[in-house]
C-alpha positions in Angstrom: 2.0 -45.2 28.6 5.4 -45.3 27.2 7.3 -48.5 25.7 8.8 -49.4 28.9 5.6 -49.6 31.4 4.4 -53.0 31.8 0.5 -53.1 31.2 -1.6 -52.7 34.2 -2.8 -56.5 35.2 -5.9 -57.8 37.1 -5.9 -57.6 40.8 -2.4 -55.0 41.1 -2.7 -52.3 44.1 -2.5 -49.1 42.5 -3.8 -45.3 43.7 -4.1 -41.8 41.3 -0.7 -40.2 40.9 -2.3 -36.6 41.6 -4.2 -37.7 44.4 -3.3 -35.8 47.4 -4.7 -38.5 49.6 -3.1 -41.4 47.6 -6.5 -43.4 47.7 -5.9 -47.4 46.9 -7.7 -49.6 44.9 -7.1 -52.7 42.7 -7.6 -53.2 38.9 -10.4 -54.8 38.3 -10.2 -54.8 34.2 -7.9 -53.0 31.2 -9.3 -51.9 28.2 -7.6 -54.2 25.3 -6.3 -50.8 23.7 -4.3 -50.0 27.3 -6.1 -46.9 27.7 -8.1 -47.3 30.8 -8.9 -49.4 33.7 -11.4 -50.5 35.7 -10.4 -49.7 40.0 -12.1 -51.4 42.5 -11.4 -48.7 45.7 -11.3 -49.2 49.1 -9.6 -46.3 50.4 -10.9 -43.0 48.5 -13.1 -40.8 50.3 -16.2 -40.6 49.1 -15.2 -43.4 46.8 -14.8 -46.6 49.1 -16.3 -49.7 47.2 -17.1 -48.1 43.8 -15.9 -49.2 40.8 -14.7 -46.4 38.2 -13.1 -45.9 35.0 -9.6 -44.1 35.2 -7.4 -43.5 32.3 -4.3 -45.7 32.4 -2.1 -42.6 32.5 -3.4 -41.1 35.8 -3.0 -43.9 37.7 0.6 -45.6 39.1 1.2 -49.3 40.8 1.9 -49.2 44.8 5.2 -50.1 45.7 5.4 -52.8 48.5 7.2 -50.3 50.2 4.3 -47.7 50.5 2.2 -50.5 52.1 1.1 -49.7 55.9 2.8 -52.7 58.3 0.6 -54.8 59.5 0.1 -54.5 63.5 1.6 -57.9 64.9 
């Protein structure tokens, strides 16, 4: 992480920036050193619903932009 990324907080959308299949999931704790967080997935195949340990580096926030629409 360089000086001018924000911390990753609690709850913020984020996916694996070398993913191919961009999976989601939200942060469900950061280490106190930065290093690595806690995701909560729910779209990673073969990953939905698990909770794993990713280093801080590998992963990048979701822009609202990159959000499906929702179906009205």
């Amino acid at each position: 992480m360089n000086e001018l990324d924000e911390p990753f907080r609690r709850g913020e959308l984020v996916t694996l920036r070398d993913a191919p299949s961009e999976p989601r999931g939200r942060i469900v704790s950061v280490a106190d050193t930065g290093d690595r967080a806690e995701v909560a997935w729910h779209t990673f195949p073969g990953h939905e619903h698990e909770i794993t340990v990713e280093p801080t580096i590998a992963l990048r926030r979701v822009h609202e932009s990159e959000m499906e629409a929702e179906p009205e």
